[in-house]
C-alpha positions in Angstrom: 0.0 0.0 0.0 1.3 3.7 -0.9 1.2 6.5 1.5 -1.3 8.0 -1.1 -3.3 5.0 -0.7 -3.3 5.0 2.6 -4.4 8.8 2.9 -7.4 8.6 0.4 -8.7 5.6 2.4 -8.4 7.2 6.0 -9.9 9.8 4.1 -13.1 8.2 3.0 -13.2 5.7 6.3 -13.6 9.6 7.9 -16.2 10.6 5.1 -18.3 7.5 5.8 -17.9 8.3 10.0 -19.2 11.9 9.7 -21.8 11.0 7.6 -23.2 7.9 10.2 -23.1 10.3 12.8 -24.9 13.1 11.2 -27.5 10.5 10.7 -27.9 9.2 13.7 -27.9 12.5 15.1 -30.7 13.1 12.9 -32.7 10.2 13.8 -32.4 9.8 17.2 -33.2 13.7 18.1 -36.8 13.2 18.9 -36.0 10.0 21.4 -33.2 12.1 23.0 -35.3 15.5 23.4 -38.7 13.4 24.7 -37.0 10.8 26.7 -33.4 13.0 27.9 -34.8 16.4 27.9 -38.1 16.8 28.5 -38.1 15.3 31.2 -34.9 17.3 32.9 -36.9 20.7 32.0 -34.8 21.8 29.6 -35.9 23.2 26.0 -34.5 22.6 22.8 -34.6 25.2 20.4 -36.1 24.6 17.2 -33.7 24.3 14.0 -36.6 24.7 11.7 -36.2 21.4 10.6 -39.8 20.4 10.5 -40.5 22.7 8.2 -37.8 20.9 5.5 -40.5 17.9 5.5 -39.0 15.2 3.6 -36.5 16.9 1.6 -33.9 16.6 4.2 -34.2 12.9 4.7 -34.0 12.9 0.7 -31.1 15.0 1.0 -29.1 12.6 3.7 -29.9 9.5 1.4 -28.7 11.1 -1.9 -25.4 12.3 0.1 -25.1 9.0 1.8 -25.1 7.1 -1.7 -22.5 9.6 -3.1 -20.0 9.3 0.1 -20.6 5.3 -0.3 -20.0 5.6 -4.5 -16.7 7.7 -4.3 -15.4 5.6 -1.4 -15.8 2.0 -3.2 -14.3 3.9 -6.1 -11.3 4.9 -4.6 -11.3 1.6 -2.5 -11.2 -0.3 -5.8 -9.0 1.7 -8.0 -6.2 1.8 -5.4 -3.9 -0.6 -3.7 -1.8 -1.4 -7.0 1.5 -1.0 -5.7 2.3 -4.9 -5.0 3.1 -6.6 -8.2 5.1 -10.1 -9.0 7.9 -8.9 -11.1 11.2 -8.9 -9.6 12.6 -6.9 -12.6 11.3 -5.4 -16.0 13.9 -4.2 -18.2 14.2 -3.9 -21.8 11.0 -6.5 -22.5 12.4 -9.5 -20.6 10.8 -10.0 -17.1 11.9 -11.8 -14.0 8.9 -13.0 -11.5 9.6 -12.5 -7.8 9.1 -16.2 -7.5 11.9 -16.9 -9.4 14.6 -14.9 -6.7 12.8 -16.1 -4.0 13.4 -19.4 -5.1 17.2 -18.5 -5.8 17.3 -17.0 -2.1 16.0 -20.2 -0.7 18.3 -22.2 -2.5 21.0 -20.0 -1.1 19.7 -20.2 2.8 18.8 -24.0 2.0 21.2 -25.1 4.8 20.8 -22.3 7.1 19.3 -24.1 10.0 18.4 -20.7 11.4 15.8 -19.7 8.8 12.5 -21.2 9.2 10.9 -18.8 6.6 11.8 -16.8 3.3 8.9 -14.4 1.4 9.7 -12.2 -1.3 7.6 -9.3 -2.5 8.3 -7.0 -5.2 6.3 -3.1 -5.3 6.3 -0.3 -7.3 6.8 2.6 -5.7 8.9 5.0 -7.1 10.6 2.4 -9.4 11.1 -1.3 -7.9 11.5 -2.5 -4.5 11.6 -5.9 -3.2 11.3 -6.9 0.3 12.7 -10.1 1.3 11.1 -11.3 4.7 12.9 -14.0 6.6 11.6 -15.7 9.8 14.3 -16.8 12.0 14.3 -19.1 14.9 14.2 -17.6 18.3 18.0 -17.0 19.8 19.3 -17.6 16.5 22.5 -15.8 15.6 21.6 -12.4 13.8 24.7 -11.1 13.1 25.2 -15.0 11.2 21.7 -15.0 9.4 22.4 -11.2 8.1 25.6 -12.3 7.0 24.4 -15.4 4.8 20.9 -13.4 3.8 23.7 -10.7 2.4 25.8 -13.3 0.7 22.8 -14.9 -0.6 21.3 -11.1 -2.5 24.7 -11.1 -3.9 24.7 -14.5 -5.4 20.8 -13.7 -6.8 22.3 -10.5 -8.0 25.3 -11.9 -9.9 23.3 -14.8 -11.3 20.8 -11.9 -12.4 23.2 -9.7 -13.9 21.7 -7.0 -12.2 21.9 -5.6 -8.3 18.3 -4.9 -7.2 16.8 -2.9 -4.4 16.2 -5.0 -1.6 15.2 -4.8 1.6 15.5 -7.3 4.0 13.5 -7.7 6.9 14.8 -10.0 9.2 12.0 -11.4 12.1 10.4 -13.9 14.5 7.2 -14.4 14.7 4.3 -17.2 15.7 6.2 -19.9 13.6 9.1 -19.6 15.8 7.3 -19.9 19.3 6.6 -23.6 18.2 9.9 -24.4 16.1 12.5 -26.9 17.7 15.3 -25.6 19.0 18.6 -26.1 17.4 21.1 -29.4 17.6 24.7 -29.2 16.8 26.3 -33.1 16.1 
């Protein structure tokens, strides 16, 4: 997800907020002024809105149906940042499948790594993001080591040095992964 992405959607979750509230606020006033009110003595001034008859119930609908229109629309037509393709140049393409695949078969022995995902975006040219799950205790300084040694293998056998990221983590996987046994 982009940070514009990310914007337009808060954006219209807010949209959609304001306009439930305005509604309710709408359609509960005669239950809170009998029930609340009325009975504490106080008065509510009148905002003239019996006079608007149905139009403003028309009014709330139409705007309601608008707000929910736009928001799907930008809901749908964003998001696009997350492709497959490691790297596009000059016609030929590479799938991220493919360097994940050449990543695993570089960490293939490192007992350390439980967990390799690669994920290629386009924002503002191409990024990868290579996520590995390690075990718990395991040796960072070792797995960021071998990771490194494994991009520049990928790289080499590419032709190419790509933007990656690496994101090195535990997670629920390695709560219930074995420990380690040297022989």
């Amino acid at each position: 997800m982009t940070r514009s992405n990310r914007i337009l959607n808060r954006l219209a979750l807010v949209l959609l907020a304001l306009l439930a509230l305005t509604a309710a606020a709408f359609i509960l006033r005669p239950e809170v002024e009998r029930f609340v009110l009325e009975p504490l003595g106080l008065v509510v001034p009148s905002l003239g809105l019996a006079e608007a008859g149905t139009v403003l119930p028309i009014a709330l609908i139409v705007l309601a149906v608008v707000v929910v229109i736009v928001a799907l629309a930008v809901t749908v037509t964003r998001g696009r940042g997350a492709d497959g393709t490691a790297l596009d140049q000059e016609g030929v393409s590479v799938d991220a499948g493919l360097l994940e695949g050449l990543l695993r078969r570089e960490l293939d022995g490192e007992d350390e790594v439980l967990h390799l995902r690669l994920r290629a975006f386009r924002a503002r040219g191409r990024v990868l993001l290579a996520e590995v799950q390690v075990r718990r205790g395991a040796d960072l300084a070792n797995v960021h080591r071998r990771v490194s040694a494994a991009v520049a293998t990928a790289d080499e056998q590419l032709g190419e040095a790509l933007p990656l990221v690496t994101h090195i983590t535990t997670g629920l996987r390695t709560r219930f992964a074995g420990s380690t046994r040297t022989h």
